[in-house]
C-alpha positions as CSV (number, residue, x, y, z in Angstrom):
1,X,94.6,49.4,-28.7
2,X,93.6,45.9,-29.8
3,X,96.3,44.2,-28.1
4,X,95.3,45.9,-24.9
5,X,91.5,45.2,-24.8
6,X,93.0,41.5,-25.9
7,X,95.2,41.4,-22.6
8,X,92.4,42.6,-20.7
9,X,89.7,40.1,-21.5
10,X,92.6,37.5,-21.0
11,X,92.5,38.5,-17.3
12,X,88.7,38.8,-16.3
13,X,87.7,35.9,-14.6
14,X,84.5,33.5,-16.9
15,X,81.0,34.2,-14.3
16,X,79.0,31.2,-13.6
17,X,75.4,30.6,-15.2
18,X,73.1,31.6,-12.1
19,X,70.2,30.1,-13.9
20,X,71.4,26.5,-13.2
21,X,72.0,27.3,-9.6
22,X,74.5,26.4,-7.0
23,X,76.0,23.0,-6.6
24,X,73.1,21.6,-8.5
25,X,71.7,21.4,-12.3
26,X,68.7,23.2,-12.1
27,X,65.8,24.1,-9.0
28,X,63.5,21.7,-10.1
29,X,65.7,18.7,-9.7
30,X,67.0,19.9,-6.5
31,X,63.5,20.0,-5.1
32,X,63.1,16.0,-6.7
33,X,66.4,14.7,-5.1
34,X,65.2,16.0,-1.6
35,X,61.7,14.4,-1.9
36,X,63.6,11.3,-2.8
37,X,66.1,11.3,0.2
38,X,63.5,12.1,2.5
39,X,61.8,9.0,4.9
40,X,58.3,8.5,3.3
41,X,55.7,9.0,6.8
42,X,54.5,5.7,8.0
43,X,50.5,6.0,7.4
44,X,49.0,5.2,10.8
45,X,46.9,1.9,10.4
46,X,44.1,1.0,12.4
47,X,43.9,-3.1,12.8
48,X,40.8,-4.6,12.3
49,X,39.5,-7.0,14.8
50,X,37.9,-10.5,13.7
51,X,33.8,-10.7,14.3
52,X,32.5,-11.1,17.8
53,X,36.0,-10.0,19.1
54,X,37.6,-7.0,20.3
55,X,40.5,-5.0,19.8
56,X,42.9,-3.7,22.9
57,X,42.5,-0.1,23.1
58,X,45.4,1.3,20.8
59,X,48.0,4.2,22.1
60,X,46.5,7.2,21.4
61,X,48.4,9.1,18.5
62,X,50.7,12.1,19.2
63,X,48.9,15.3,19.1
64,X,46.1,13.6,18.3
65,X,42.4,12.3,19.7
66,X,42.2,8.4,20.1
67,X,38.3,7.1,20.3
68,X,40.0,3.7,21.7
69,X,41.1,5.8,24.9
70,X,38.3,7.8,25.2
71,X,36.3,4.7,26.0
72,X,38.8,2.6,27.9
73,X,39.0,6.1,30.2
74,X,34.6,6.0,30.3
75,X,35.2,2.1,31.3
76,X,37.2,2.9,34.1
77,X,35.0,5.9,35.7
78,X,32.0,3.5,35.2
79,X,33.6,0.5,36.5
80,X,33.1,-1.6,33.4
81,X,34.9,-4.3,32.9
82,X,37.9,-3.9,29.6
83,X,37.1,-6.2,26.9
84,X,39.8,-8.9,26.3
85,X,41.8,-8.5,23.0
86,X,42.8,-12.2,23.0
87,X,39.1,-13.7,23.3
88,X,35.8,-13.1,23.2
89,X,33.1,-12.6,25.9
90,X,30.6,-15.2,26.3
91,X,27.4,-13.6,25.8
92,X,24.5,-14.8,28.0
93,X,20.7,-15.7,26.7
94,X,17.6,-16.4,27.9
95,X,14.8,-17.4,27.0
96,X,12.4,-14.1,26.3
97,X,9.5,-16.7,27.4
98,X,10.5,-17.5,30.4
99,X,12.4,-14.4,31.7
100,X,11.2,-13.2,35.1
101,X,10.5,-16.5,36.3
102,X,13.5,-17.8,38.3
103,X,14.9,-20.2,34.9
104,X,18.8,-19.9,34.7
105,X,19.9,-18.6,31.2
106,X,22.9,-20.2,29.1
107,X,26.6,-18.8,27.9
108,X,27.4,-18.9,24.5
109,X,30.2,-18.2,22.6
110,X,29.5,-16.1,19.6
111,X,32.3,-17.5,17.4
112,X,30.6,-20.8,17.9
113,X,29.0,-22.2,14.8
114,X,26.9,-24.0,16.8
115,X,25.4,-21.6,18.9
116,X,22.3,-20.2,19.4
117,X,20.7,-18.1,17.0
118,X,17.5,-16.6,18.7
119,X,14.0,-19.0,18.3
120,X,15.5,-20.6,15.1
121,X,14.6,-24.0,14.8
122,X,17.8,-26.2,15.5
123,X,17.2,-27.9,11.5
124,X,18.8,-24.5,10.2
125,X,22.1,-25.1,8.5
126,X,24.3,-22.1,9.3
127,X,26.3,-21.9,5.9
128,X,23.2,-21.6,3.8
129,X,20.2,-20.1,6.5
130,X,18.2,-22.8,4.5
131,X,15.4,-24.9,7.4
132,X,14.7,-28.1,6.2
133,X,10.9,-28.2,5.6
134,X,9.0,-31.3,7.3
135,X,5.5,-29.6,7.0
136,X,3.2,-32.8,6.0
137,X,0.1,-30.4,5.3
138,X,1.8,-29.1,2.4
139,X,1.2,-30.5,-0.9
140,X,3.6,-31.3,-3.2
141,X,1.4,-32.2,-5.9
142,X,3.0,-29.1,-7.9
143,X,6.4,-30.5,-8.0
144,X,6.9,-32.3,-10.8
145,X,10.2,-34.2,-9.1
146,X,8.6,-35.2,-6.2
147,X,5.5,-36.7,-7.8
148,X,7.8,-38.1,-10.2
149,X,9.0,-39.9,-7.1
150,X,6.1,-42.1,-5.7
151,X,3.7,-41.8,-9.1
152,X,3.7,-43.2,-12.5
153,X,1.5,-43.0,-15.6
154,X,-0.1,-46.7,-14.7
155,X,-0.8,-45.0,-11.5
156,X,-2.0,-42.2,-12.3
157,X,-4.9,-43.7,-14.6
158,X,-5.7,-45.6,-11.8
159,X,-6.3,-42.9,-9.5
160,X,-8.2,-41.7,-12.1
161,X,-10.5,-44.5,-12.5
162,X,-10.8,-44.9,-8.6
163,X,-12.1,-40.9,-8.7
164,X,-14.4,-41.5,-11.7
165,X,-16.2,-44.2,-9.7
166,X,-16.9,-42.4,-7.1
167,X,-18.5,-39.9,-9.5
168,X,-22.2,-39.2,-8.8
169,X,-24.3,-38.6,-11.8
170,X,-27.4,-36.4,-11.1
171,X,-29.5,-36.8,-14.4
172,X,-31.5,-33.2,-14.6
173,X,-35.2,-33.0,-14.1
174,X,-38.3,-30.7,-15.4
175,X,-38.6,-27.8,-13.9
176,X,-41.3,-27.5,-10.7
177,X,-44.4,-25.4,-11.8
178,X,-45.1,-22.8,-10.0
179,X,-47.5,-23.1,-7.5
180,X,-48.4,-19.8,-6.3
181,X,-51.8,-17.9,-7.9
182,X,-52.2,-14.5,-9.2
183,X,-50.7,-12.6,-11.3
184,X,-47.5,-12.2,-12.6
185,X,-45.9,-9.1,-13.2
186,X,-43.0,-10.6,-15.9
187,X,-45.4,-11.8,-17.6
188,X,-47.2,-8.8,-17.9
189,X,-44.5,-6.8,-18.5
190,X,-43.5,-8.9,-21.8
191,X,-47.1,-8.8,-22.6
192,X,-46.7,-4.9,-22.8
193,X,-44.8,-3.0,-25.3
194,X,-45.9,0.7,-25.0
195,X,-43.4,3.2,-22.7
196,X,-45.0,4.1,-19.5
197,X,-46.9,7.8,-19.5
198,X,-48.9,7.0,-22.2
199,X,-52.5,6.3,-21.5
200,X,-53.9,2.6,-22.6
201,X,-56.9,2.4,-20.6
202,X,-59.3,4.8,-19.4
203,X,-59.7,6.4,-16.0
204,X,-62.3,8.8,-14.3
205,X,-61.6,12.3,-13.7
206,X,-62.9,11.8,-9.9
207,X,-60.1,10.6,-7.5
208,X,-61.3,9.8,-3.8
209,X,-57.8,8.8,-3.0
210,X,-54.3,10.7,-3.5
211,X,-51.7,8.1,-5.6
212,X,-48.9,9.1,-3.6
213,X,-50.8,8.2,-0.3
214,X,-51.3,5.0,-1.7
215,X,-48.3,4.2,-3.2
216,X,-46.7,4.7,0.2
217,X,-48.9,1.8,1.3
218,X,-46.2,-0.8,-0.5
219,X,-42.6,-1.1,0.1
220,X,-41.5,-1.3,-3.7
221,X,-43.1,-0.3,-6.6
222,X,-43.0,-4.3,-8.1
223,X,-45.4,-4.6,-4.7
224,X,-47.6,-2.0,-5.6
225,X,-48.1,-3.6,-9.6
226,X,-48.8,-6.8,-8.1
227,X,-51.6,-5.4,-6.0
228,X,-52.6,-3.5,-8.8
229,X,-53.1,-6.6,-11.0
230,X,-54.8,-8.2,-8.2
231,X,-57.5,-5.7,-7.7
232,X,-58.8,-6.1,-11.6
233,X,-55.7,-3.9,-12.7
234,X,-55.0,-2.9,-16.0
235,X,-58.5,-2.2,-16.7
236,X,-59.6,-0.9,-13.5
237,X,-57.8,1.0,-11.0
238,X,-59.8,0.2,-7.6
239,X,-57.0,1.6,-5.5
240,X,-55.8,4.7,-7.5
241,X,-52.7,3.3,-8.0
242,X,-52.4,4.5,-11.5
243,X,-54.0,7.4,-12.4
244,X,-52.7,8.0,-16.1
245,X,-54.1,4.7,-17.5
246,X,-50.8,3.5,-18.6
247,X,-51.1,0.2,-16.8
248,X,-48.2,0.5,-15.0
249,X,-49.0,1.5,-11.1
250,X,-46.7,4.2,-9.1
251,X,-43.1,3.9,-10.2
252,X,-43.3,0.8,-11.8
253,X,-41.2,0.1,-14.8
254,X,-41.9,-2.5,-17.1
255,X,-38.5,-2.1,-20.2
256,X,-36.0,-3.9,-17.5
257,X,-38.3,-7.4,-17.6
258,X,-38.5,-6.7,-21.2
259,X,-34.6,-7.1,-21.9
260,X,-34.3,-10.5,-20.5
């Protein structure tokens, strides 16, 4: 019975790992060896055309929408002109103040470095945008190299002593007097020192004339203690400007003098 299973097995033909696959190692390096036999796509480059020139419309890709052609295609059914791929278009100018009145305008090529570049002043230096500055009415007394320039310290003393003669000395003077009579209400506000409302002087209980009809007479209450003062004010009150006896007539405050 051994020898006969023995003889059988001997006959049976081995079976073939279906795990590595067929006619390759394994799936995964089948799937590498095709990505590495197949052509890499060529990625579609758009060129790039230099400033101030312009690129020949391009063939529009298969299957696909081409921006280049779209306009070429609105060029014709306007009837513009197509732009050169070799060489720019001279662009024309004029001068915005003198448009409209018959002057002929200039061509310029834009990849000149000399061209035109709006109202700039022809002192501009194109690498830098710098102007070269020729302004006389600006001083340049706060730059220390060009003073350093055209003035020394023997020269400067003597612009010094040139200025300091022309100095004029004004020597001070007394003070005018005052020439105006009356009196004065600073000095009879620092000649006070009670709070106004309280009663100094006396007054009569009899009033012929209302104090806020004749307050309205002046245009500021300093007015109305000047004419108080004037009509025998503090001690008498002839035009019933102050009708509490403080001295003091209508709204007129005394503690701002006082501070001075």
């Amino acid at each position: 019975m051994l020898a006969l299973t023995a003889a059988m097995a001997a006959c049976t033909s081995s079976v073939p790992d279906s795990g590595a696959g067929v006619g390759f190692n394994d799936y995964n390096s089948y799937l590498r060896e095709q990505a590495a036999s197949a052509p890499r796509a060529a990625t579609p480059v758009t060129p790039v055309a230099p400033f101030g020139t312009a690129m020949a419309p391009a063939t529009a890709p298969a299957g696909g929408f081409s921006p280049d052609l779209a306009a070429a295609a609105i060029d014709r059914a306007t009837g513009a002109a197509p732009l050169s791929a070799t060489a720019p278009q001279p662009v024309v100018i004029g001068d915005p103040m003198t448009q409209g009145a018959g002057t002929a305008v200039a061509a310029f090529d834009p990849n000149d470095p000399n061209r035109p570049r709006g109202n700039a002043p022809a002192t501009i230096a194109p690498q830098a945008g710098e102007m070269v500055h020729n302004n006389t009415g600006i001083s340049d007394e706060q730059d220390f190299a060009a003073v350093s320039q055209r003035e020394t310290i023997e020269s400067d003393a003597e612009r010094l002593a040139r200025n300091r003669a022309q100095y004029t000395v004004i020597q001070p003077t007394a003070v005018p007097e005052r020439t105006e009579t009356g009196p004065n209400i600073v000095a009879y506000a620092l000649s006070t020192t009670h709070n106004p409302g309280t009663q100094v002087h006396s007054r009569s209980s009899l009033r012929f004339t209302d104090p806020q009809a004749a307050c309205a007479r002046y245009a500021s209450p300093d007015l109305a203690q000047q004419a108080f003062l004037e009509a025998g004010g503090p001690e008498r009150d002839r035009r019933g400007l102050d009708p509490d006896g403080d001295g003091f007539a209508c709204a007129w405050d005394p503690r701002p003098f006082r501070l001075q």
